[in-house]
N, C-alpha and C positions, 0 to 999 in steps of 0.2 A: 570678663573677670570671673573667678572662679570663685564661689564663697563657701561655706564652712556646708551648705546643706549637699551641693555639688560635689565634695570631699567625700562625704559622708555616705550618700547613692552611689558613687563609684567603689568604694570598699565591701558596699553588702553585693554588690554585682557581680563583683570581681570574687568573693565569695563563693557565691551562688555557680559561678562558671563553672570554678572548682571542683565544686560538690558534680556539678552534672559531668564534668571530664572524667571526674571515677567513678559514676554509679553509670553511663550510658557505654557501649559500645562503638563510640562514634570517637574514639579516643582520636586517632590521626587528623581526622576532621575537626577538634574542637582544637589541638594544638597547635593548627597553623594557623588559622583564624586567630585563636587566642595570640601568638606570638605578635604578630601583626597588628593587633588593634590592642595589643600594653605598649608596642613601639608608639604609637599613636598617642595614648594615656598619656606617654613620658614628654611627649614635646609638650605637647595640651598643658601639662604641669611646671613645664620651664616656661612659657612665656607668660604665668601668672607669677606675677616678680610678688605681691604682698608678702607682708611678714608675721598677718594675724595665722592662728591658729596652726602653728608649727607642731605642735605634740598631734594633729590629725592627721596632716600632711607627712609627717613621719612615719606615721601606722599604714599609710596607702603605699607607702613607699617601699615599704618592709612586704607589704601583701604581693607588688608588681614584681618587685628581683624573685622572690620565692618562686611567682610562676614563672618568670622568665627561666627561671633554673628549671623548675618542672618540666616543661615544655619543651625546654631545650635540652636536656637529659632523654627526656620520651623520644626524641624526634633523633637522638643520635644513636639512640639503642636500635629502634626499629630500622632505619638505616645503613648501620654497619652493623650488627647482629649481634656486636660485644659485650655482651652482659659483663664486664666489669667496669662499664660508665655507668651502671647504677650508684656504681659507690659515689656516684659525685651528689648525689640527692642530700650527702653529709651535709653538703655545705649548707644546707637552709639554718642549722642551727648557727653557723658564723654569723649567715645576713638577720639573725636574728639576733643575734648578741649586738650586733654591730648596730640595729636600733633602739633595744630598749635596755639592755643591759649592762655592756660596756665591761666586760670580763677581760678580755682582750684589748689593749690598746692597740686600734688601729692604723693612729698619729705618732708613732717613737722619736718621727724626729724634731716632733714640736713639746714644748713644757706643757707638762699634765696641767689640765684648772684645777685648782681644789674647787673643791664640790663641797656648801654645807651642807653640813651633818643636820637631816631632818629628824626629832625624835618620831619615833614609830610607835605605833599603837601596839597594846601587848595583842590583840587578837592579829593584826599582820605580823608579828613576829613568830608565833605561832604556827600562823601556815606558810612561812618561809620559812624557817626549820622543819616544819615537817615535809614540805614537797624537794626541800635541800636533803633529808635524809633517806626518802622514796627516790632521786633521785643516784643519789650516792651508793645505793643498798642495789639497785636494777644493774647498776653500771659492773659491781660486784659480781653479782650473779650471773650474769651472762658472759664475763671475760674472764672473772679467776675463781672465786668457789663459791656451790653453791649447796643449799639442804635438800637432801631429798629422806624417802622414807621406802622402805622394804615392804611391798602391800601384800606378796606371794610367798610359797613355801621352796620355789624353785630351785634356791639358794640354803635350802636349808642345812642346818650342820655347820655352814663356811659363814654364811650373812643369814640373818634368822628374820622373823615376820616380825617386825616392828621394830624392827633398828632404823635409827634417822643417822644418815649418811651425810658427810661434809663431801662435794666432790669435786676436782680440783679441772678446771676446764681447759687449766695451761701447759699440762702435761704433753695432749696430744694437740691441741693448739687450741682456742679458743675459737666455736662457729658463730661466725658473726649471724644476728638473727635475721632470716632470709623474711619473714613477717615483721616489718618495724611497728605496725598499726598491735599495739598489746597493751593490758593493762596490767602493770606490774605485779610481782608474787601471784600470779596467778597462770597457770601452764596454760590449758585449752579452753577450759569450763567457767562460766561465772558460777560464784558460789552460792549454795540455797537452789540451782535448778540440774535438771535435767541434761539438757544438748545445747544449752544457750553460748555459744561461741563467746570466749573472752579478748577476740583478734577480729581482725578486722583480715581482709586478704585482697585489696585492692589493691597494696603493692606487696610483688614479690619480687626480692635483689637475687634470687637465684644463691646457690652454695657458693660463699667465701670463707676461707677459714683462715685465722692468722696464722705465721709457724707457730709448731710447740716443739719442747726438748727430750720428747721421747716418743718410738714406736710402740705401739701395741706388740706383747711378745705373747708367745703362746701360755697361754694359761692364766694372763692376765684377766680379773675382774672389770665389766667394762659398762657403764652406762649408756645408753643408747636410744632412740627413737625406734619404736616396732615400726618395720617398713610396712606390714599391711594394715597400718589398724584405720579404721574409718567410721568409728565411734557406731559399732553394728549396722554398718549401709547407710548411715545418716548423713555424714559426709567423707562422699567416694573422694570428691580432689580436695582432702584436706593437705594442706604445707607441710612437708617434711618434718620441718623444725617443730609443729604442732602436735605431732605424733604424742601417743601416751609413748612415757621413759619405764623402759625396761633395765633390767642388772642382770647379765650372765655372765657365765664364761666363758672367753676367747679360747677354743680349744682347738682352730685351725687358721692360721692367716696367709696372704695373698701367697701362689706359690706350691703349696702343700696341696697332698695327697690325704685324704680322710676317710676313714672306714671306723666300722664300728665290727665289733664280733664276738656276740655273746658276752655283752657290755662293756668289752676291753674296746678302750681307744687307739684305733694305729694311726700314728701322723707319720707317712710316706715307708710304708710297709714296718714302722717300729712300733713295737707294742709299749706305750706310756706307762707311768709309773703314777700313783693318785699325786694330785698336785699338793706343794705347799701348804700347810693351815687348810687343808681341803679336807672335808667328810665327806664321803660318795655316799650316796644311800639311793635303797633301792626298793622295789616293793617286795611286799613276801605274802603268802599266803597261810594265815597261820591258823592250824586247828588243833581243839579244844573237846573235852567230852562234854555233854551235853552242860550249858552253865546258864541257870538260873540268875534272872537278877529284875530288880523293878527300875529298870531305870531309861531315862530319854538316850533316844542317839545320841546327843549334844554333851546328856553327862558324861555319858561312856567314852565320849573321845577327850574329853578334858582329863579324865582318868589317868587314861591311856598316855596322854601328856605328859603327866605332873608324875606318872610314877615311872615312864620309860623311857620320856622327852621321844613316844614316834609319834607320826600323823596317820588317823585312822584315815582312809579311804571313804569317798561317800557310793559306795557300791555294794551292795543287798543280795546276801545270799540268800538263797532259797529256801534254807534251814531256817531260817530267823524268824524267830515265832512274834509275833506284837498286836497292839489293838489294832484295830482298822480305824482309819482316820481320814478326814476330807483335810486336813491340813498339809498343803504341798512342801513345806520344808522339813524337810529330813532331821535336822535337827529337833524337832519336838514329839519324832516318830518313839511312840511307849513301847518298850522293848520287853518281852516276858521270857524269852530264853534267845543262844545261840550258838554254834557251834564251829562257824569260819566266821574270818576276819581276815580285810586286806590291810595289810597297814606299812606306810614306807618309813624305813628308818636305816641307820648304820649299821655295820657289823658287831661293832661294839653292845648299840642299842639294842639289837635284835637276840644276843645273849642271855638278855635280861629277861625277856621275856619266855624262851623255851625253856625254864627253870619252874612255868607253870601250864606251859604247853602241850599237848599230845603227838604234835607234830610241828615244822615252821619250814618251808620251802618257798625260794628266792624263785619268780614268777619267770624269770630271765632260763633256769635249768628245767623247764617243763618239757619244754621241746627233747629234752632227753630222755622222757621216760612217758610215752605214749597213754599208757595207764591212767597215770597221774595227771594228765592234759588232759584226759576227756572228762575224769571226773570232778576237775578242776571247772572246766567251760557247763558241764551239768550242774556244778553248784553257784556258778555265776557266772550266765549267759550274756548276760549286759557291758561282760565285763571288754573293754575295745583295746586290740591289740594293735588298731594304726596299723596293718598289714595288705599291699596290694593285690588285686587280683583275687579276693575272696567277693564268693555267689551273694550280691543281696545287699555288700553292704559299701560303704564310702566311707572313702581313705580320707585323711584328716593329714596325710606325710609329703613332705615335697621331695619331687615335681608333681605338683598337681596335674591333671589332664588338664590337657591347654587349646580351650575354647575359641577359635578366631574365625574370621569371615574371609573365604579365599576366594578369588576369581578363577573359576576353570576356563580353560580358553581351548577349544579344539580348532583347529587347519587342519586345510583340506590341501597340498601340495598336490596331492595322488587320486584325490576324489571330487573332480571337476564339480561331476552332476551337484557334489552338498556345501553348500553355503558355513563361512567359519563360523562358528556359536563360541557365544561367551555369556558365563549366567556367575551369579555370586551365592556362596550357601556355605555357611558353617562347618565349620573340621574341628571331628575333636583329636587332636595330636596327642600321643602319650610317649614319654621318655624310655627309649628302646636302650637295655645296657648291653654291652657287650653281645650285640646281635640279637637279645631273646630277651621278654617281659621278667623286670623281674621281680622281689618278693620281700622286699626290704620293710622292716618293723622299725620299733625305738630301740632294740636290740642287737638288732643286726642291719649294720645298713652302711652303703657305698661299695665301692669306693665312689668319692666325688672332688673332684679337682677348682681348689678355690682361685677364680681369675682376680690376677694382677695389672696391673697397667700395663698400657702396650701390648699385650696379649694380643694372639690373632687367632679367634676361635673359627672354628670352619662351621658353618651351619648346614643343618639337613633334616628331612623332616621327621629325625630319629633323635634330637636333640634341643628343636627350636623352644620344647615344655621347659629347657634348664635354661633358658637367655633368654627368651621373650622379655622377662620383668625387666632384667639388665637396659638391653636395647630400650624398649619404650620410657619405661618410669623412671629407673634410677638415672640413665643419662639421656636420657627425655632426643629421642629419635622417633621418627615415623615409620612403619613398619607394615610394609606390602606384601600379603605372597599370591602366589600366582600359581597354579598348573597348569600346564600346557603338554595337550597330546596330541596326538596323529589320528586322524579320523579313521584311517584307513586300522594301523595295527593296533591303535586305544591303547598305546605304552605311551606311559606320561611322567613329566618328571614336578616336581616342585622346584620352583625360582624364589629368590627373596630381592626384593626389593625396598632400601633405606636411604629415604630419606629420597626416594624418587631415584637412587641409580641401583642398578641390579647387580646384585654380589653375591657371593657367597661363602663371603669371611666376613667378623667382626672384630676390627681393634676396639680393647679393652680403653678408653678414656680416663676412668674413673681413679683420682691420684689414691694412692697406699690402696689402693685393689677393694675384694671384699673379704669377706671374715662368718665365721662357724660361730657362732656363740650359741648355750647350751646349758642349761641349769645342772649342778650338782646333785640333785634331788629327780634320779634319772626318769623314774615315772610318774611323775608329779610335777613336769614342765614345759611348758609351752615354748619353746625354742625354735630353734633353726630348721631342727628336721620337720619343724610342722608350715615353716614358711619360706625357711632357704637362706640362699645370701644375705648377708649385713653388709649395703655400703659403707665405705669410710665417711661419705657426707652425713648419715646418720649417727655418727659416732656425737656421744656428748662429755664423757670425760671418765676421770680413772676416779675411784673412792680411795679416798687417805684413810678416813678415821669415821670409826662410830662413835658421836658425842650424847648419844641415849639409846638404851635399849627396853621394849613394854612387852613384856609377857603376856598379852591377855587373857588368857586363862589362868592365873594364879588365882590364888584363893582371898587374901588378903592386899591391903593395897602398898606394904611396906615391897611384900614380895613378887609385885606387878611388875619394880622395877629390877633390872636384870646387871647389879649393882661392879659384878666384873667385866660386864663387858660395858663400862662408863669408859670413856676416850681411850679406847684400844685402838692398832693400829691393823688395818685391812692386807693390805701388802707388806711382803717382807721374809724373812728364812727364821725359820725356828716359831715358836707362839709367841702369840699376839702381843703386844707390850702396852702395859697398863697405864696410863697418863691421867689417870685420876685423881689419884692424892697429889700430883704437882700439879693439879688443875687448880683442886682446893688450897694450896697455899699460896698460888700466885693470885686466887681469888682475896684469901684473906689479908693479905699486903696490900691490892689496890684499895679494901674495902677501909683497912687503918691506917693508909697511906700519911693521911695528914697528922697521926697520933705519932703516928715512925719517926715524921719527918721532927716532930717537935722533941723526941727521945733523944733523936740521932744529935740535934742541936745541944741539948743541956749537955749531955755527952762528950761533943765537941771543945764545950768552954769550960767542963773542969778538966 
């Protein structure tokens, strides 16, 4: 006979399993055991016929199906390889409704019991409204829209630093979260620390995405996961879906041809025209006869803000006269005169300014006028052009050199007397264009061909720096290579081996391909050319509307807030469209709703 303590040890046990099946490495091993000995649990509990203590025996009951789902999900993924039996892991919330909830009628073909109505204490109803509206608001955010906020200047001009974004996840279809272990409204970071993980990553379901009702088009604005971030080396395998969100623009998709030249964009040899609602802005180098002034770096670019809306540069000419100071941030740097200045702005914005300038030239036309380039890198040496193939210094542009570990293998067919050797040692591979190194900036650069699905790329070891990422990370392949020469002539060629068979083509996998995104704020953005491809699985949805925008640098706090661009609309032909004053009257109707409604009534009856 089984009594209420025996219940009771088998639920913290069964627990405890749990715990140790996702914290050890022993997973295979603990779920065939485990399957096996809840078989065991379930008979043990059917021929104890009593009828005490049903509300505990319910709770053990609920814990045995969840791991029999568990276990039995792990054991069919590992099995047959099909990462889309993850999604059955859903069902724990059925067998969990199905014991303590009862959402779901399970019985439709029998008469519901009424159930009395117990009263509830106000503190349980409390926290049933609120873990009902934490639920409700998570379910929101991750399937149809959700807030985010603009933290960069990347966008500037089109999306500004401190606009909060509504962003619509069902566009391009909603990614279901491949991290279920998360604590709601919060991305990656707990809040108050440092690198404290707000996820758990014990289970990962792999990329699933629902449909959505529209393609990403070129030149769409597009939210995103940065495919390399890894919170500064802290964590290398963090989860896709974890990734800090980024917002640029899609200026090439699967398909397309991309070059850059002398900051014009060509999508498949056509030279672009600036997009929609788009402000391009660009750096410039602007000089000045000698200008006095007592003020901090930090004022000087608020200045420069509030009276030309551009962004100073934190980059220090040689000219620039100031106290000397042990304080490392630049902004409290005491300025006593100067005479250049980097600063990125519009064509427009940049008017304004040579009205008190001596001179103003766009950073991107230097390469035409030799003179003016040297005296330019003489007045700021610091200043990084992202350019390959220069003495001394590292490139910051993709394709990176691509660091890997190969097995050289020499045979002897010819040369009895010498035994085959085979040793393993690092290659560093660099991205060969069109037969010769080549010399690509944030100015000029490509051509470069964005792979689509089904693509079948040929590999070599003059190209493996543009796909390695592809193949390993994004569509998560194992990746062997190998050299193999002839002892005798030492003419050797490179082999690629994936996923253990030896090829030397790659089909593209990866559904709607990859994609180019690229800040409007051309040298003042951490983009694609600095890291490359955007999967489609990284993709997180389209921006509809700016519902706030904060200026931080205003003076005053009336004019913090940036009051035309209150619920404007992101997308779309022609300028932005204002939805602010029908915000405020649809607000003030809910707010007098009951006063309306009593108007509308005396109204009625005479």
């Amino acid at each position: 006979m089984i009594n209420k303590i025996h219940i009771k040890i088998l639920c913290i046990f069964w627990l405890i399993y749990l715990a140790l099946f996702l914290f050890l490495n022993l997973k295979l091993l603990f779920a065939i055991i485990g399957l096996i000995s809840l078989v065991g649990t379930i008979i043990l509990m059917k021929k104890n016929k009593g009828n005490d203590d049903i509300n505990l025996k319910n709770k053990l009951n609920a814990i045995i199906y969840c791991l029999i789902l568990i276990f039995s999900v792990f054991l069919l993924v590992q099995i047959s390889g099909l990462r889309g039996f993850n999604w059955f892991y859903f069902s724990i919330l059925f067998i969990i409704d199905h014991h303590f909830f009862y959402f779901i009628n399970w019985t439709p073909w029998k008469k519901k019991k009424k159930k009395e109505k117990k009263e509830k204490g106000k503190t349980r109803e409390w926290i049933e409204s609120i873990l009902f509206a934490v639920f409700a608001a998570t379910l929101i955010h991750i399937f149809t829209i959700q807030p985010y906020i603009i933290p960069t200047s990347s966008l500037e001009g089109t999306l500004l630093r401190g606009d909060f974004l509504f962003v619509s996840k069902f566009h391009y279809g909603a990614n279901v979260p491949n991290t279920p272990l998360f604590l709601p409204f919060m991305h990656n970071t707990l809040p108050f620390t440092k690198n404290t993980p707000s996820y758990l990553d014990w289970i990962q379901l792999g990329y699933n995405r629902l449909p959505g009702f529209q393609k990403i088009k070129n030149n769409d604005i597009v939210v995103f996961n940065w495919p390399t971030d890894n919170t500064n080396g802290t964590r290398p395998n963090m989860p896709f879906d974890k990734k800090l969100n980024y917002v640029k623009r899609c200026i090439a998709i699967p398909g397309d041809s991309l070059e850059i030249k002398n900051g014009d964009i060509y999508i498949n040899n056509k030279i672009q025209d600036n997009p929609n609602r788009g402000i391009i802005q660009h750096a410039y180098w602007i000089q000045y006869d000698k200008k006095e002034v007592r003020k901090t770096w930090g004022e000087l670019k608020k200045e420069l803000h509030n009276k030309y809306e551009v962004e100073l540069a934190e980059i220090i000419a040689k000219d620039l006269e100031y106290l000397p100071t042990l304080d490392r941030d630049i902004n409290n740097l005491n300025i006593r005169s100067y005479k250049s200045l980097i600063v990125n702005g519009s064509e427009e914005e940049i008017k304004l300014i040579k009205k008190n300038a001596k001179k103003v030239t766009r950073i991107t036309d230097l390469v035409n006028d030799s003179i003016l380039q040297n005296e330019f890198k003489t007045k700021f040496p610091d200043y990084r052009t992202d350019t390959y193939n220069q003495p001394n210094s590292i490139t910051t542009l993709f394709p990176q050199k691509f660091d890997y570990e190969v097995t050289f293998k020499e045979y002897n067919e010819k040369c009895s007397d010498i035994k085959d050797k085979t040793f393993k040692k690092n290659v560093m591979f660099e991205y060969i264009h069109k037969g010769e190194n080549h010399n690509w900036n944030n100015d000029n650069y490509g051509a470069i061909y964005m792979p689509k699905e089904n693509d079948e790329i040929e590999l070599t070891e003059n190209n493996i720096a543009l796909y390695a990422e592809i193949i390993t990370n994004y569509e998560n392949n194992s990746l062997e290579i190998m050299h193999v020469s002839d002892c005798n002539t030492k003419n050797g060629k490179y082999k690629f081996f994936i996923n253990g068979e030896e090829t030397n083509k790659y089909k593209i996998k990866m559904d709607n391909g990859y994609y180019w995104m690229i800040g409007d704020n051309r040298h003042n953005s951490q983009d694609s050319r600095c890291w490359g491809y955007v999967p489609f699985s990284h993709v997180v949805g389209k921006p509809l509307l700016v519902w706030l925008s904060i200026d931080w640098n205003a003076d005053n706090l009336f004019n913090k807030i940036r009051w035309k661009r209150l619920f404007t609309t992101v997308h779309g032909d022609g300028d932005s469209r204002w939805y602010f004053p029908h915000f405020l009257v649809l607000l003030t109707l809910f707010i007098f709703r009951k006063k309306l409604k009593l108007i509308v009534r005396k109204i009625l009856k005479k």
